[in-house]
C-alpha positions in Angstrom: 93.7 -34.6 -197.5 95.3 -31.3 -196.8 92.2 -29.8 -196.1 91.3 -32.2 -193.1 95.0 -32.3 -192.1 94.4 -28.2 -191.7 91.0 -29.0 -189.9 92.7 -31.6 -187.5 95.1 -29.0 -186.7 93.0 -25.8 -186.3 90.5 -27.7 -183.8 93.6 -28.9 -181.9 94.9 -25.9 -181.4 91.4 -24.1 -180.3 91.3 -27.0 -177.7 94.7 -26.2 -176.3 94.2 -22.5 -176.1 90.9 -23.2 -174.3 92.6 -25.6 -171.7 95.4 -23.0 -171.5 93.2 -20.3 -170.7 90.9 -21.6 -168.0 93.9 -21.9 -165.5 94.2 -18.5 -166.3 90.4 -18.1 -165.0 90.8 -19.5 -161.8 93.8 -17.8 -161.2 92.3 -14.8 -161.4 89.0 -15.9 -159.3 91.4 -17.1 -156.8 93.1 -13.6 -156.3 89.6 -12.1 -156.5 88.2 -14.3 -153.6 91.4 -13.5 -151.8 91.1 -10.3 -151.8 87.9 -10.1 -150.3 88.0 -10.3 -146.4 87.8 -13.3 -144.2 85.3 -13.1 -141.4 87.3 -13.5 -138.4 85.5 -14.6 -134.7 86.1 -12.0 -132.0 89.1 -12.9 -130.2 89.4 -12.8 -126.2 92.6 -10.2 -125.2 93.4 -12.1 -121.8 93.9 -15.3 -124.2 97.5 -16.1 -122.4 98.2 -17.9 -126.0 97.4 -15.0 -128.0 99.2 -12.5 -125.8 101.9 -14.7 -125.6 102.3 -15.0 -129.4 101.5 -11.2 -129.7 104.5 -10.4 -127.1 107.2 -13.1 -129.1 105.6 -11.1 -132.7 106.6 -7.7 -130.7 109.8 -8.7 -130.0 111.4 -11.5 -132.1 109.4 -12.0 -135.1 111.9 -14.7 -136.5 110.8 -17.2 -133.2 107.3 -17.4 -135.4 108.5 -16.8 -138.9 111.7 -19.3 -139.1 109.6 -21.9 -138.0 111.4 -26.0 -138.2 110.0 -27.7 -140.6 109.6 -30.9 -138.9 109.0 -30.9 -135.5 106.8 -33.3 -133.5 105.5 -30.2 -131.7 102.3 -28.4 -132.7 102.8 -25.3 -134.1 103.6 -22.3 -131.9 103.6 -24.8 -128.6 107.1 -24.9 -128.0 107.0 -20.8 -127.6 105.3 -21.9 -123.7 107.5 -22.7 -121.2 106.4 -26.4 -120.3 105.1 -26.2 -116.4 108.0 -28.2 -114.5 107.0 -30.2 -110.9 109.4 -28.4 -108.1 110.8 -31.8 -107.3 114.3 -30.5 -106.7 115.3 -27.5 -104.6 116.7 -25.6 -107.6 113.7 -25.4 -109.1 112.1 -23.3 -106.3 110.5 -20.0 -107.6 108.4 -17.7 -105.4 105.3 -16.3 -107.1 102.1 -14.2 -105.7 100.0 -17.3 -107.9 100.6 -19.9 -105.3 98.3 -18.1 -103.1 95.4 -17.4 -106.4 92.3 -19.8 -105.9 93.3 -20.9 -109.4 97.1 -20.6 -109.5 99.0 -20.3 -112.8 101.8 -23.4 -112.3 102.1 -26.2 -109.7 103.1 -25.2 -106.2 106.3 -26.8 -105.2 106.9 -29.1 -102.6 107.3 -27.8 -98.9 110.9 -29.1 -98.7 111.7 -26.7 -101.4 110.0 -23.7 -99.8 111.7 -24.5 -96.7 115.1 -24.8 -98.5 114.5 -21.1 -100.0 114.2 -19.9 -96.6 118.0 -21.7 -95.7 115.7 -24.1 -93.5 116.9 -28.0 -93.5 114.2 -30.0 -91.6 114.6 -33.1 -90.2 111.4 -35.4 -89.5 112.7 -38.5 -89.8 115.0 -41.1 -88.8 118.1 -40.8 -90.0 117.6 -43.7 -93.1 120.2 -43.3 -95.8 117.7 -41.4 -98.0 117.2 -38.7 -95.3 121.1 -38.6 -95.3 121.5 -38.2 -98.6 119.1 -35.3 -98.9 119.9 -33.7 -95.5 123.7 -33.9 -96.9 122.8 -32.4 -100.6 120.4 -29.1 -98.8 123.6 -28.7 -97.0 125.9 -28.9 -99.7 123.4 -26.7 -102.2 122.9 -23.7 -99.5 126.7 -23.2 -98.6 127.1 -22.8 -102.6 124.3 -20.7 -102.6 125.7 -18.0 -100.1 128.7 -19.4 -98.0 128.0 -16.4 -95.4 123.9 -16.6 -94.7 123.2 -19.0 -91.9 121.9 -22.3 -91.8 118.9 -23.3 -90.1 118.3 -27.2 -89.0 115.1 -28.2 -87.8 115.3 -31.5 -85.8 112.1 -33.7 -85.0 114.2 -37.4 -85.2 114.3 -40.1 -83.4 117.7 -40.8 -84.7 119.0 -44.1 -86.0 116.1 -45.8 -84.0 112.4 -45.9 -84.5 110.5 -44.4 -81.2 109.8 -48.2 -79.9 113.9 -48.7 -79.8 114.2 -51.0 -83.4 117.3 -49.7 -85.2 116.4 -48.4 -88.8 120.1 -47.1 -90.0 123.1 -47.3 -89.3 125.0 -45.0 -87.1 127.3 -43.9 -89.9 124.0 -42.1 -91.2 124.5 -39.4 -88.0 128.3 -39.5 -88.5 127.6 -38.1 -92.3 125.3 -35.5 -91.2 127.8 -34.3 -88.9 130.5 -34.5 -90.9 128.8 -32.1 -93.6 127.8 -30.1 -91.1 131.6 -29.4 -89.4 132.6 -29.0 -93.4 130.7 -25.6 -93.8 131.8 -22.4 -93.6 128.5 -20.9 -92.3 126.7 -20.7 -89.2 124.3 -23.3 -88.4 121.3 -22.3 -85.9 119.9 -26.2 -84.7 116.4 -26.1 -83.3 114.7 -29.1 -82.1 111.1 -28.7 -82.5 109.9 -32.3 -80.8 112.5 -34.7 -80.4 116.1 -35.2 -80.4 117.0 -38.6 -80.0 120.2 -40.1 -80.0 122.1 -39.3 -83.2 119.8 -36.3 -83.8 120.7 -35.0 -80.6 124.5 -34.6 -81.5 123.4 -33.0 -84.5 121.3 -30.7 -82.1 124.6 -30.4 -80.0 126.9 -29.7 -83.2 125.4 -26.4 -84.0 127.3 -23.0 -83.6 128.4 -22.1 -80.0 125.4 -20.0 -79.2 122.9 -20.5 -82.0 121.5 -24.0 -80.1 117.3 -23.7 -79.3 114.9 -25.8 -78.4 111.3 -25.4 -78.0 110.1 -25.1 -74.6 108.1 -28.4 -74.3 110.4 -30.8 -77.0 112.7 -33.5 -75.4 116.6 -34.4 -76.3 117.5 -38.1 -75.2 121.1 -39.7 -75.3 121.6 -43.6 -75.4 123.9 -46.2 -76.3 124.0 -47.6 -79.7 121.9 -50.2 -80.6 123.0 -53.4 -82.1 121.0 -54.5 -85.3 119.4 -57.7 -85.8 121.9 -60.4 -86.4 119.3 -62.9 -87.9 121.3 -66.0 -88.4 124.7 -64.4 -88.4 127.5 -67.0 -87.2 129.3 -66.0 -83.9 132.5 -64.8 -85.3 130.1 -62.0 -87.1 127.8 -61.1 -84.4 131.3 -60.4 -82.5 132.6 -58.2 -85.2 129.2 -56.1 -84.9 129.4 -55.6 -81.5 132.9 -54.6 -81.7 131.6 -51.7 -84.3 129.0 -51.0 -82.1 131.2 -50.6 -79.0 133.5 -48.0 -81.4 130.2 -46.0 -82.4 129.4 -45.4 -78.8 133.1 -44.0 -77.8 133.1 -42.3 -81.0 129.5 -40.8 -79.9 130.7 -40.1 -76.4 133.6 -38.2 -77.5 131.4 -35.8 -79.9 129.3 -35.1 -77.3 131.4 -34.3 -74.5 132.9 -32.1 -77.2 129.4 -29.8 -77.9 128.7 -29.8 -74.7 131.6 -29.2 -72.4 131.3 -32.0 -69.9 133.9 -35.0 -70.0 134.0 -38.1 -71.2 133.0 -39.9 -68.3 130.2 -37.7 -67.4 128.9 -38.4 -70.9 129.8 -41.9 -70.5 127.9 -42.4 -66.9 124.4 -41.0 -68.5 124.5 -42.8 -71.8 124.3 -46.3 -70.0 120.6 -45.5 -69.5 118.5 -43.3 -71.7 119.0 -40.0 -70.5 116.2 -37.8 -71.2 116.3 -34.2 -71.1 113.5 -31.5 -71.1 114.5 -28.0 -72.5 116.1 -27.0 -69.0 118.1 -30.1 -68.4 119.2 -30.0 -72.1 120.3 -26.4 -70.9 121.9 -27.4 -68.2 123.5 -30.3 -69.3 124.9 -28.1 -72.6 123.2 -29.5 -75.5 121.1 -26.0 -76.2 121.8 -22.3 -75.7 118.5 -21.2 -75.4 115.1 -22.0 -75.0 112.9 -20.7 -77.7 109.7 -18.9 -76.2 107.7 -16.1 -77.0 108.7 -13.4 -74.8 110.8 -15.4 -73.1 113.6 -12.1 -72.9 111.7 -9.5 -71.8 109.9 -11.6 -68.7 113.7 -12.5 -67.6 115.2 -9.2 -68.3 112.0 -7.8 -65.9 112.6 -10.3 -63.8 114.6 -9.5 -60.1 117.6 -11.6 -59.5 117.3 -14.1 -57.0 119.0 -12.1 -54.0 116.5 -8.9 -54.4 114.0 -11.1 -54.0 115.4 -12.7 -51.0 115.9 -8.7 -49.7 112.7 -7.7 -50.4 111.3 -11.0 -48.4 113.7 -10.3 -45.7 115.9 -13.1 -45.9 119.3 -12.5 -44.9 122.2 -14.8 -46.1 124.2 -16.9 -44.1 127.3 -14.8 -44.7 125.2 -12.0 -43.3 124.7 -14.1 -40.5 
């Protein structure tokens, strides 16, 4: 009995010493095969991943070492900086890529670039979301630099759509102007095509000598336009036109304001469309100047009007 007990025993413990040694084994395989070195592919040096880890490695090892253990990004992703859409005018960012065949990031949207160079365009009617935006560039480029200039370009038909149907209110011009008297810099207005209406006050409104116009684009001036009163009862339709009537004198007096004439010459031409070429919008004092190439050099060559009449041999009638 105590001979098989010692049997029992002896065999147990050859088995466990066995087991216990074989982990041992493939311990030590393991270390061997890990030792030996791993074929690795060629890798490409202009990989922007790889040089992108490479440069973080360089510089801040712990970004790749002291890594979060459960995040829902794949690994070494959120090192990038996700490409953002230039929807808003802060995100504007010059770079020599927009002009690549192939260009790094999206390009951002042409409002933006225009609002990098101080440039507000409007090239619409005045609807309340032209307002709003035209009111925010404003806003956004006196906080950028309150002493650079402003630059407006105006190609609007105003609070009316070019075959005469009102579209916005005219509280949208009233806003734009209203932002615009607000700010401490100098705003340069140029209308490019056309300045009808409300957009031609904020053509007017500009700073006393910084008011262009392109040599073939039209200003108009015109009475306020009552919208559509659908089925509106009387007593309504009278309370519109009453607003209306208040929009016109308010418009009236803004105008003969910009451009130095009275209120009753200002009056007299509103109660027809008045159109004005880039002369007439001259004369009349909308503009300052007419915006064409070369424009000061063929004036300052030019003779004034009695050398020419010398040279011709007209004599005055004081001469006379």
């Amino acid at each position: 009995m105590a001979n098989c007990l010692r049997m029992a025993m002896a065999s147990s413990l050859s088995c466990s010493s066995s087991s216990c040694s074989t982990p041992s084994l493939k311990r030590r395989s393991f270390v061997a095969q890990s030792s030996t070195k791993i074929p690795i592919p060629p890798l490409n040096p202009k990989d922007p991943f790889l040089s992108k880890l490479a440069s973080v490695a360089a510089t801040c090892p712990d970004t790749l070492l002291n890594r979060p253990k459960n995040s829902n990004t794949p690994p070494y992703l959120d090192i990038f900086d996700s490409p953002k859409l230039m929807a808003t005018p802060a995100q504007v960012e010059r770079s020599v890529s927009y002009n690549e065949h192939r260009p790094r990031r999206p390009p951002p949207d042409l409002p933006s670039l225009l609002l990098h160079g101080r440039i507000v365009y409007i090239g619409m009617p005045l609807v309340p979301a032209v307002t709003e935006l035209v009111v925010a560039e404003l806003m956004y480029l006196q906080w950028m630099d309150p002493k650079e200039p402003i630059y407006i370009y105006i190609n609007s038909t105003g609070t009316t759509r070019d075959d005469g149907e009102t579209v916005g209110m005219e509280t949208e011009g009233f806003a734009i102007y209203d932002a615009m008297m607000q700010l401490k810099n100098e705003i340069h207005t140029v209308c490019v095509g056309a300045a009808i209406g409300q957009a031609c006050l904020l053509l007017s409104a500009g700073t006393k000598g910084q008011r262009f116009m392109m040599p073939h684009a039209k200003a108009m001036i015109q009475q306020p336009r009552v919208p559509s009163s659908g089925l509106m009862p009387a007593s309504d339709v009278l309370i519109r036109a009453k607003e209306v009537i208040i929009n016109r004198d308010t418009l009236v007096e803004l105008l003969a304001k910009h451009t130095g004439n009275s209120e009753e010459t200002v009056a007299n031409v509103m109660r027809r469309p008045f159109y004005m070429d880039s002369s007439r919008a001259k004369e009349f004092g909308v503009i300052d100047k007419i915006l064409w190439r070369g424009q000061e050099k063929i004036m300052a060559d030019a003779a004034p009007s009695e050398e020419w009449d010398k040279l011709a041999g007209i004599k005055s009638l004081d001469v006379i």
